[in-house]
C-alpha positions as a Markdown table, in Angstrom:
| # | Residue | x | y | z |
|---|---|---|---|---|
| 1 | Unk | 19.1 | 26.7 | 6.9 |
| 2 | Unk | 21.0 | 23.7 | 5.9 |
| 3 | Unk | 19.6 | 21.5 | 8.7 |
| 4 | Unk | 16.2 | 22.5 | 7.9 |
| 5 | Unk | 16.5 | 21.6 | 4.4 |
| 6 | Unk | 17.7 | 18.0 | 5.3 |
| 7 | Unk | 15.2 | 17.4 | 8.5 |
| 8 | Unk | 12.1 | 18.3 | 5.6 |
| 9 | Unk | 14.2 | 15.9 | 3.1 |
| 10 | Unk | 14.4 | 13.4 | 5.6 |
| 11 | Unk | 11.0 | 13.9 | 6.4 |
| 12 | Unk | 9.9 | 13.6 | 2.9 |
| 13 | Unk | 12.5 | 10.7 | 2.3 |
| 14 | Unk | 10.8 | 8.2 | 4.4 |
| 15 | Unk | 6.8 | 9.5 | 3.8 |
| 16 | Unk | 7.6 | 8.7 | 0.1 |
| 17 | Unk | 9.2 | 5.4 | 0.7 |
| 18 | Unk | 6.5 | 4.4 | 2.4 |
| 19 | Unk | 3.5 | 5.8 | 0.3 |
| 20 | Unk | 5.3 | 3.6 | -2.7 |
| 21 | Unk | 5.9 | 0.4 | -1.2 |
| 22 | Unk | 1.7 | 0.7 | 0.0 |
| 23 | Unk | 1.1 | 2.0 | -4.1 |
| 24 | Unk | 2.8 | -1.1 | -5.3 |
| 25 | Unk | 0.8 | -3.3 | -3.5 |
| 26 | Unk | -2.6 | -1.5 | -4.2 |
| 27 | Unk | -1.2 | -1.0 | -7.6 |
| 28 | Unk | -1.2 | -5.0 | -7.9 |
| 29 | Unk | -4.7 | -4.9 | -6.7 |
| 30 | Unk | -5.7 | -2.6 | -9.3 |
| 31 | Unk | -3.6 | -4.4 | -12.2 |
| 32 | Unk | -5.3 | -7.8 | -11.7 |
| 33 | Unk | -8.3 | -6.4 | -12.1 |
| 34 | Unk | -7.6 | -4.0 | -15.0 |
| 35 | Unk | -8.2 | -0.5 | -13.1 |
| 36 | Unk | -5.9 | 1.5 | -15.4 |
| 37 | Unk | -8.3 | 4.7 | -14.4 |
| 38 | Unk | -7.8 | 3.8 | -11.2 |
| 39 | Unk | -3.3 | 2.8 | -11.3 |
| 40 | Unk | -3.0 | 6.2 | -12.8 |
| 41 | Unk | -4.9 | 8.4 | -10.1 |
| 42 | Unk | -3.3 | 6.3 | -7.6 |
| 43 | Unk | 0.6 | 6.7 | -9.1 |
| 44 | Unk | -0.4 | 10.7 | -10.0 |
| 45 | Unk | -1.4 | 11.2 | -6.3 |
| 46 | Unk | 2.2 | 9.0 | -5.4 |
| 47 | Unk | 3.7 | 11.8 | -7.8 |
| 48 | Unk | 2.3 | 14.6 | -6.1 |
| 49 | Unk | 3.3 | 13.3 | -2.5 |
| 50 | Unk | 6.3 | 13.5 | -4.1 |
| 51 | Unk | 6.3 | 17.4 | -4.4 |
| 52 | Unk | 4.1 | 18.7 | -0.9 |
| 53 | Unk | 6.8 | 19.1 | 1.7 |
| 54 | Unk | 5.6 | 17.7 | 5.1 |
| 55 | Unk | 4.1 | 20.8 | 6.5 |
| 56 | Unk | 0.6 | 20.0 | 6.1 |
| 57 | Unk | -1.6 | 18.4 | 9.1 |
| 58 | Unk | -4.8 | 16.9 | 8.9 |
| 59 | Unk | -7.1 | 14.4 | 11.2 |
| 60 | Unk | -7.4 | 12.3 | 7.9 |
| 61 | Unk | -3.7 | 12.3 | 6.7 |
| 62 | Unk | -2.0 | 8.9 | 7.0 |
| 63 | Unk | 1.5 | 10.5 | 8.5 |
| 64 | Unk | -0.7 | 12.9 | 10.7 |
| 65 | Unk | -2.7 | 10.4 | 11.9 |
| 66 | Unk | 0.8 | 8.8 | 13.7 |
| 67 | Unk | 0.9 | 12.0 | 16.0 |
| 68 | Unk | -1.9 | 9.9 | 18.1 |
| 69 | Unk | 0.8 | 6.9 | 18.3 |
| 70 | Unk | 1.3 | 9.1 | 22.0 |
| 71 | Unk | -0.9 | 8.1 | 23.4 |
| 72 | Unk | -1.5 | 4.4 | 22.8 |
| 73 | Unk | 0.9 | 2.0 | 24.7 |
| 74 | Unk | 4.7 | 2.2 | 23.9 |
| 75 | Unk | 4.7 | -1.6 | 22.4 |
| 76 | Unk | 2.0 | -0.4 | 19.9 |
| 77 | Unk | 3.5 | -0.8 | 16.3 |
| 78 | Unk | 2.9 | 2.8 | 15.1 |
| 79 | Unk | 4.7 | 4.0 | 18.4 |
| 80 | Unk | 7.6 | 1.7 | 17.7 |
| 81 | Unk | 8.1 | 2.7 | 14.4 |
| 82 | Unk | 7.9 | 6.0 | 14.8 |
| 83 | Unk | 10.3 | 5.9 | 18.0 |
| 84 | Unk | 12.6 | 4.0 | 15.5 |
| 85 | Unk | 12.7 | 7.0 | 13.1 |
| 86 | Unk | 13.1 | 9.5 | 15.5 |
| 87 | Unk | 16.4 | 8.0 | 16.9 |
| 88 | Unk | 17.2 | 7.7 | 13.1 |
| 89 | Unk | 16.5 | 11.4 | 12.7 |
| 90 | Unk | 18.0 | 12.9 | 15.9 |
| 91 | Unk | 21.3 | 10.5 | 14.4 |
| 92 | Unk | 21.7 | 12.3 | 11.2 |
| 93 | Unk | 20.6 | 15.7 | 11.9 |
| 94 | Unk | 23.1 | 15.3 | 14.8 |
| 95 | Unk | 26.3 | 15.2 | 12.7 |
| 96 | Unk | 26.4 | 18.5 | 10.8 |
| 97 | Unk | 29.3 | 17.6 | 8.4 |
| 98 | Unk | 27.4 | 14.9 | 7.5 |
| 99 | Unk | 24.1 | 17.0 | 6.7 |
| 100 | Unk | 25.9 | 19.7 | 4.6 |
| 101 | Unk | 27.5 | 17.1 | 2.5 |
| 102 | Unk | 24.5 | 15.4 | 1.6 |
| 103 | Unk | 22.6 | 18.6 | 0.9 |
| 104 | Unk | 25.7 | 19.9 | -1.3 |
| 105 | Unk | 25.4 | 16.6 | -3.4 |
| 106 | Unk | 21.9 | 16.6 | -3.5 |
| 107 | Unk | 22.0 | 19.9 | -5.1 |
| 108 | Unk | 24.4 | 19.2 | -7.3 |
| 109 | Unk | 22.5 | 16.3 | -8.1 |
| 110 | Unk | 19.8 | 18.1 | -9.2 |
| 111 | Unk | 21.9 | 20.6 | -11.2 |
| 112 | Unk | 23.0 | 17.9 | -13.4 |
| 113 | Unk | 19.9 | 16.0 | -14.2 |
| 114 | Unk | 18.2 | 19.6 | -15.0 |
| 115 | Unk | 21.1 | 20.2 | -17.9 |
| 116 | Unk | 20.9 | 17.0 | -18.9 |
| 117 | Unk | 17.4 | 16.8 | -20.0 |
| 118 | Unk | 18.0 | 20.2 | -21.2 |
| 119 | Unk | 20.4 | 19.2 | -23.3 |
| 120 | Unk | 18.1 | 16.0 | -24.3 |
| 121 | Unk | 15.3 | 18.5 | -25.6 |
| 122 | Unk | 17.7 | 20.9 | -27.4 |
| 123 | Unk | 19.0 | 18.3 | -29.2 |
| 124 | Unk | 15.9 | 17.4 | -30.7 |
| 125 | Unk | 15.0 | 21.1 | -31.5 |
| 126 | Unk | 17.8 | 21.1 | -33.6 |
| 127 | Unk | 17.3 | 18.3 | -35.8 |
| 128 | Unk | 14.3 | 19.3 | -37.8 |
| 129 | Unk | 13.1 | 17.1 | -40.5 |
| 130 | Unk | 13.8 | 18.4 | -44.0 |
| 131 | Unk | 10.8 | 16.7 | -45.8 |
| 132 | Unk | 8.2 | 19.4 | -46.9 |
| 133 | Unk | 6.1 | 16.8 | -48.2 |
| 134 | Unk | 6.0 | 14.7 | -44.9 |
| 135 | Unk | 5.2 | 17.7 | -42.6 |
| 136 | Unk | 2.0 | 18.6 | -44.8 |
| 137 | Unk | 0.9 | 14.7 | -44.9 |
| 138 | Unk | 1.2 | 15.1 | -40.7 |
| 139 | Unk | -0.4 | 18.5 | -40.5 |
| 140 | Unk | -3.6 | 16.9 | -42.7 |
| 141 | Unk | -4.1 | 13.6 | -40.6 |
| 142 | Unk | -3.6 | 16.5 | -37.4 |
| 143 | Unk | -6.3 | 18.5 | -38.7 |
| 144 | Unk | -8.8 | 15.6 | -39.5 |
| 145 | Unk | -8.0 | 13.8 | -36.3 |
| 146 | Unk | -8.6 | 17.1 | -34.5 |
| 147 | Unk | -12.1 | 18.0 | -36.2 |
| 148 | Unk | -13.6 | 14.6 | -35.1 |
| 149 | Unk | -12.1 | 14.9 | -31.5 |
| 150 | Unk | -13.3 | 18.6 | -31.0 |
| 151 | Unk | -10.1 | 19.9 | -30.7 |
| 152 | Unk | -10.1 | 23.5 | -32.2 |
| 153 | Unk | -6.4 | 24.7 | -31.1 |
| 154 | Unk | -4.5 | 22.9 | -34.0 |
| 155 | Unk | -1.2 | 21.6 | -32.0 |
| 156 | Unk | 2.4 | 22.5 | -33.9 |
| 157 | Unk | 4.0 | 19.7 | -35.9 |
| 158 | Unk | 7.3 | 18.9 | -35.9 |
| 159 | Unk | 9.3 | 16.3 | -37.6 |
| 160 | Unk | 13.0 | 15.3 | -36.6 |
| 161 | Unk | 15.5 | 13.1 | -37.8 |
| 162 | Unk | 16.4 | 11.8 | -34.1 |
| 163 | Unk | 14.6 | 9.1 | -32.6 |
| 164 | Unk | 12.6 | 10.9 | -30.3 |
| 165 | Unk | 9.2 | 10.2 | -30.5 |
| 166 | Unk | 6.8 | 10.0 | -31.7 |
| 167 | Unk | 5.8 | 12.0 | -28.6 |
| 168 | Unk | 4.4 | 15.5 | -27.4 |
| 169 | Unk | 6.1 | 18.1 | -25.3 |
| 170 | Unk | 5.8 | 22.0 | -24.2 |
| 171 | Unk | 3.0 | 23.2 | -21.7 |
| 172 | Unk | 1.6 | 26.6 | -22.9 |
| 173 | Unk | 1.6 | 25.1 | -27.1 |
| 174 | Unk | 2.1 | 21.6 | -26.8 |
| 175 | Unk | 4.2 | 20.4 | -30.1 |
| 176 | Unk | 4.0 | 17.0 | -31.7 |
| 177 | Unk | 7.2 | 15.5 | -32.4 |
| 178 | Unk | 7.6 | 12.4 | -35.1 |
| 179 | Unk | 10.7 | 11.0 | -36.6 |
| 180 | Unk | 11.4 | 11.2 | -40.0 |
| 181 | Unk | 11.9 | 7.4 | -40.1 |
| 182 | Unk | 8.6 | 6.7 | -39.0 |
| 183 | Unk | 7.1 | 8.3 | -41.7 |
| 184 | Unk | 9.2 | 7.1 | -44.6 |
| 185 | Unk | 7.7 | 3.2 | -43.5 |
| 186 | Unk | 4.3 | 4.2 | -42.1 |
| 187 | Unk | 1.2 | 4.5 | -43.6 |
| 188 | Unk | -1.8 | 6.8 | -43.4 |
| 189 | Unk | -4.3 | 4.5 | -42.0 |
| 190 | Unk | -0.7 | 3.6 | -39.7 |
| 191 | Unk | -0.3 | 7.2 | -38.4 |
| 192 | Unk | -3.9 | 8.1 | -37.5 |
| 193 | Unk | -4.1 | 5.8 | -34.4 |
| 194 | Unk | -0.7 | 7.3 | -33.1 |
| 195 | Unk | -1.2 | 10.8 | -34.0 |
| 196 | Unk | -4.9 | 10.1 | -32.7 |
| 197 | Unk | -2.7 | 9.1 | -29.2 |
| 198 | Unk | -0.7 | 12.5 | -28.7 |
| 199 | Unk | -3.7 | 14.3 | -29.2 |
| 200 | Unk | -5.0 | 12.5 | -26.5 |
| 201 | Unk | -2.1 | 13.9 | -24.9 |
| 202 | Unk | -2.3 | 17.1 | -25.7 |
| 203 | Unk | -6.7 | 17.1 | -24.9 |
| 204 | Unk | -5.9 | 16.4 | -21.3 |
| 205 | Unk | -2.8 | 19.0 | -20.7 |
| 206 | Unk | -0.2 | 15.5 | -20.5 |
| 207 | Unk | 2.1 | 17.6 | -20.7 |
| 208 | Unk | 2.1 | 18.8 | -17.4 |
| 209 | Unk | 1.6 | 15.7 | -16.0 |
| 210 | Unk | 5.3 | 15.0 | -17.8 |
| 211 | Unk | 6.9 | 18.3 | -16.6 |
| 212 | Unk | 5.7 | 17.3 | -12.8 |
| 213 | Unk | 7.6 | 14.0 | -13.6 |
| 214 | Unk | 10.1 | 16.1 | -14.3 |
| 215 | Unk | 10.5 | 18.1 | -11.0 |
| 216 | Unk | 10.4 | 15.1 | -9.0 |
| 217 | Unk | 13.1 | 13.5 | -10.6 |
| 218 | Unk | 15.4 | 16.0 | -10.3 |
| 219 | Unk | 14.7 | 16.7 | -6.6 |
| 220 | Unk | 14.3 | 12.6 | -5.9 |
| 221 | Unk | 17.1 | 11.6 | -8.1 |
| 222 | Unk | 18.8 | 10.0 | -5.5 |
| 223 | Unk | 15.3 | 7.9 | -4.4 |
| 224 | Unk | 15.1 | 4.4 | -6.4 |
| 225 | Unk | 11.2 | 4.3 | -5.4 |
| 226 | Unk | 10.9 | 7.7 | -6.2 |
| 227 | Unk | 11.9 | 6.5 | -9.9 |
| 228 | Unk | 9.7 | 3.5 | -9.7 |
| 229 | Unk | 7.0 | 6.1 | -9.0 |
| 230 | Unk | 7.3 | 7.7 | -11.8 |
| 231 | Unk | 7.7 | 4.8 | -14.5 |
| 232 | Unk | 4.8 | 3.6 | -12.9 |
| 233 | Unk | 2.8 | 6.4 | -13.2 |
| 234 | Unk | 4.0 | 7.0 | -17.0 |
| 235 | Unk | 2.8 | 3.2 | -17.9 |
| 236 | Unk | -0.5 | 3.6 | -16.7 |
| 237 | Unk | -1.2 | 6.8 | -18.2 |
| 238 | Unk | -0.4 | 5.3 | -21.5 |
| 239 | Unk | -3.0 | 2.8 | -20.7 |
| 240 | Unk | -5.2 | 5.3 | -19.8 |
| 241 | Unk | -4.5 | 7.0 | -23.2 |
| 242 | Unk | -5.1 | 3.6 | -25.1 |
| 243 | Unk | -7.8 | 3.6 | -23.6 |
| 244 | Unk | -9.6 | 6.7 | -24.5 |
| 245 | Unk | -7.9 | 5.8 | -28.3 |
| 246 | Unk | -10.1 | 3.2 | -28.4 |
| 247 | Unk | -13.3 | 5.1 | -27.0 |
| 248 | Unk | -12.5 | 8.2 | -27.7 |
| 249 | Unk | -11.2 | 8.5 | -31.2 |
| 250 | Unk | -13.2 | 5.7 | -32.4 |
| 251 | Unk | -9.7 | 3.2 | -33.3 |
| 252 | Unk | -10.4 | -0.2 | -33.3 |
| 253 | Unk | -8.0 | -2.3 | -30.3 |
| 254 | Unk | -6.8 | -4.3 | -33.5 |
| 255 | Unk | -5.8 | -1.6 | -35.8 |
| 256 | Unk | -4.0 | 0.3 | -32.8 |
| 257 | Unk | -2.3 | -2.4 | -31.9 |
| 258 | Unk | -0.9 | -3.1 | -35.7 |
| 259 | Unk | -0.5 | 1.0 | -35.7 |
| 260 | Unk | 1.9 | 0.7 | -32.8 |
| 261 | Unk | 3.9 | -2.4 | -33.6 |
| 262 | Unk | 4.3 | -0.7 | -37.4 |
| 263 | Unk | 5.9 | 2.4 | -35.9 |
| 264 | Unk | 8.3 | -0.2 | -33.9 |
| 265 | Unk | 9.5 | -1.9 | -37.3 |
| 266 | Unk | 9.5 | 1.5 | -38.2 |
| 267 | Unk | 11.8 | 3.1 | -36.6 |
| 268 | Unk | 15.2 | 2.7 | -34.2 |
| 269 | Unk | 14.4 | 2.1 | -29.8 |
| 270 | Unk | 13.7 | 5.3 | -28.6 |
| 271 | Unk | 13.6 | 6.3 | -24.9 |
| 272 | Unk | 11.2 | 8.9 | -23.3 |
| 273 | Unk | 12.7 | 11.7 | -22.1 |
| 274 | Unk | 11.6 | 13.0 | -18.6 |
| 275 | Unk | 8.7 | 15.7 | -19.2 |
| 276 | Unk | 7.6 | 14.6 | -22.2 |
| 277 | Unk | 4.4 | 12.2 | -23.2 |
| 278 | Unk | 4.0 | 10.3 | -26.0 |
| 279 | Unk | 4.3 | 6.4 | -28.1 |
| 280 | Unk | 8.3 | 5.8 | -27.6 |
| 281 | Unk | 9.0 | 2.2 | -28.6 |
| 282 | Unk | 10.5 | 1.3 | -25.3 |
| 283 | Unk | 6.9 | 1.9 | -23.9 |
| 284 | Unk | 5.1 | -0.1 | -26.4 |
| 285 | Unk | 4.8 | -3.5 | -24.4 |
| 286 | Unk | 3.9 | -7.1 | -24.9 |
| 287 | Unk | 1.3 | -6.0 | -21.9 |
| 288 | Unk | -0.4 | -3.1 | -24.1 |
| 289 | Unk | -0.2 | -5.0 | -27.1 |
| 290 | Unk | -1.5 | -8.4 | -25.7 |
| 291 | Unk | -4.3 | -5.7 | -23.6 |
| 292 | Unk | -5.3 | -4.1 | -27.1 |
| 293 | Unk | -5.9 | -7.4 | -29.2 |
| 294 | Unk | -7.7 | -9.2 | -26.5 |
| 295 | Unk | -9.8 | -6.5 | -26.1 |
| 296 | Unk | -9.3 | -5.4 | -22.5 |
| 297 | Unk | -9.4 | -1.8 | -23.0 |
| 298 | Unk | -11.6 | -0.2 | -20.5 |
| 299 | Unk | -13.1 | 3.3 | -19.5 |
| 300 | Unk | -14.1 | 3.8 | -15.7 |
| 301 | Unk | -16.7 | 5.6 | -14.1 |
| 302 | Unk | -15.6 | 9.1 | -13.8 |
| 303 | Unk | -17.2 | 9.5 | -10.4 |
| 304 | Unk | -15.3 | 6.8 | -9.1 |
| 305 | Unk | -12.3 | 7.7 | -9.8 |
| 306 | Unk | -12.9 | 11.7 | -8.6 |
| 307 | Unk | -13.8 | 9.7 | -5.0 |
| 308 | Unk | -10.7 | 7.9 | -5.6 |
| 309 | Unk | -8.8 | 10.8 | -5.9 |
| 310 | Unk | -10.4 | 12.3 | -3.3 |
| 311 | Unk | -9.5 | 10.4 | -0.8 |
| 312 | Unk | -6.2 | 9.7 | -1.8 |
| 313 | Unk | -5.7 | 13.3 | -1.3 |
| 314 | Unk | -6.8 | 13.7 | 2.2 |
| 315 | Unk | -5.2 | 10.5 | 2.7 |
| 316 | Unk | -1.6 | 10.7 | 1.6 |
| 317 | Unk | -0.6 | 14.1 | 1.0 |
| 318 | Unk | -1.0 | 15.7 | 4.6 |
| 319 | Unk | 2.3 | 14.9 | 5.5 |
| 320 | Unk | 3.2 | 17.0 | 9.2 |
| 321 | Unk | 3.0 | 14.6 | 12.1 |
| 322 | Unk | 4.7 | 11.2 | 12.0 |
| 323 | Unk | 8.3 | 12.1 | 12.6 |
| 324 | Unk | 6.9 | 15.0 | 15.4 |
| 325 | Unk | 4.6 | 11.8 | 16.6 |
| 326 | Unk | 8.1 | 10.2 | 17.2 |
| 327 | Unk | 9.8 | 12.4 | 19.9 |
| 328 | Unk | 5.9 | 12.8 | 22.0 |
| 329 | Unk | 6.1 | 8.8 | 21.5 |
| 330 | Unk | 9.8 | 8.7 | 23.0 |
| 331 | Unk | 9.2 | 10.8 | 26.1 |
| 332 | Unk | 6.1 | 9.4 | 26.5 |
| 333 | Unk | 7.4 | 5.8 | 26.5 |
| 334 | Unk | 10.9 | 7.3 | 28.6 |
| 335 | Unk | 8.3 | 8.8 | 31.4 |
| 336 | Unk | 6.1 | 5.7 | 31.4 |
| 337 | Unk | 8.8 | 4.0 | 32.1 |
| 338 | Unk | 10.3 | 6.2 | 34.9 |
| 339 | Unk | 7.0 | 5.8 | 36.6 |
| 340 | Unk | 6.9 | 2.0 | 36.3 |
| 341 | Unk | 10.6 | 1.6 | 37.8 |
| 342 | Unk | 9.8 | 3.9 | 40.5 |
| 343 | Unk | 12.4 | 6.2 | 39.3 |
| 344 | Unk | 12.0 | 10.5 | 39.3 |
């Protein structure tokens, strides 16, 4: 049982490192051309990689396509690297104190990180905002914002004296979460672009988005790209959200930008917490600001970026094949050449 939980690791451990080193590179692509529809499919597909265990095969799958590398010639660069990781493979899964060490502190791993960032949350539970008077001016500006945008489920407001936020968390009744501090310095016409942005949030189900993040970094902790990944896929869905701020909720690119730089002054650095979507401070960067007041906001075709997903779905997530590939390529390449040195 043990060995099979580190062969599908390992497995998964080198598909993943090299699905993100290709995303960066695309992800460049995209960047200089302002495709912020188009980064966050591509980083969300990268996420879900991240989660579908290599026991899928398809004819259109980048990993399963390797499983062909057989029957090309042995010098072929998909043969060779796939020879090379099945020597790396047969190494590790061939020392068994070394497998039931690392899968012992991978799960302990994991056990940590998930109280940790259950700790994180409770703490902000219980710190509740005392101010009757500034939970009533939130749950106004909530209820107009959510009128104009459609929204008939009114979210939960909460308002904490930590410096989480402002942000959104929970799946089944997503809550808004804003520090007190924010709203002792920020104004009406301030808060609507912000609020306007976790409702965004909430519109689209972000939340689960977050709590996906989540899961794979507590099973990837251990993965630098794996964490890459995922900051990379949070920054572009906040662009994505700008975006839909600006065409969506009707906010002009200046007045967001002031609104988001106003809740900075406003309040101490906060830091996102895994799982959760929203405007924390550390987020708001010279990039989205600079983006906003030059007017670079953007909306893509929604068709294009359904094909886009598409295919990155057919194309990265089949992930049974290229490790397999590797030991057909090895005797392949060990009988070809038997047969060329005359040898039985």
């Amino acid at each position: 049982m043990t060995t099979r939980i580190a062969e599908l690791l390992l497995h998964q451990f080198i598909q993943i490192s090299i699905v993100v080193l290709i995303a960066l590179l695309v992800d460049w692509f995209f960047r200089q051309r302002n495709l912020t529809r188009f980064r966050y499919v591509l980083w969300l597909f990268v996420l879900l990689k991240m989660l579908t265990p290599p026991v899928i095969a398809s004819p259109t799958g980048l990993f399963s396509i390797a499983q062909m590398s057989s029957e090309v010639p042995t010098d072929c660069g998909v043969a060779v690297i796939s020879s090379g990781l099945s020597r790396f493979q047969q190494y590790v899964l061939s020392h068994p104190g070394l497998v039931q060490t690392a899968v012992v502190t991978w799960l302990a791993g994991v056990g940590v990180l998930f109280f940790v960032w259950a700790g994180r949350l409770k703490r902000v539970e219980h710190q509740p905002g005392k101010s009757l008077a500034h939970r009533e001016r939130c749950e106004r500006i909530v209820d107009e914002i959510c009128t104009e945008l459609g929204v008939s489920a009114r979210p939960v407001v909460s308002i904490t004296t930590s410096n989480f936020g402002p942000a959104v968390y929970g799946l089944i009744r997503p809550r808004i979460v804003i520090p007190e501090r924010v709203l002792e310095q920020v104004s009406d016409r301030e808060l609507r672009p912000v609020i306007a942005h976790e409702l965004i949030h909430i519109q689209r189900r972000d939340t689960w988005v977050g709590m996906l993040q989540l899961v794979a970094a507590v099973c990837w902790w251990f993965h630098p790209l794996a964490w890459i990944a995922i900051r990379r896929l949070s920054e572009s869905l906040e662009l994505v959200t700008d975006d839909d701020v600006v065409a969506v909720a009707g906010v002009k690119e200046h007045d967001y930008a002031h609104s988001l730089l106003s809740v900075i002054e406003a309040g101490q650095l906060s830091a996102p917490v895994t799982g959760t979507v929203g405007v924390f401070t550390c987020q708001v960067t010279d990039t989205r600001i600079r983006r906003l007041i030059s007017r670079q906001t953007r909306r893509s075709n929604p068709a294009l970026s359904i094909a886009f997903a598409i295919v990155m779905a057919v194309v990265i997530l089949p992930g049974k094949g290229l490790l397999i590939a590797a030991s057909s390529t090895a005797s392949t390449a060990t009988a070809t050449h038997s047969l060329k040195s005359g040898t039985p």
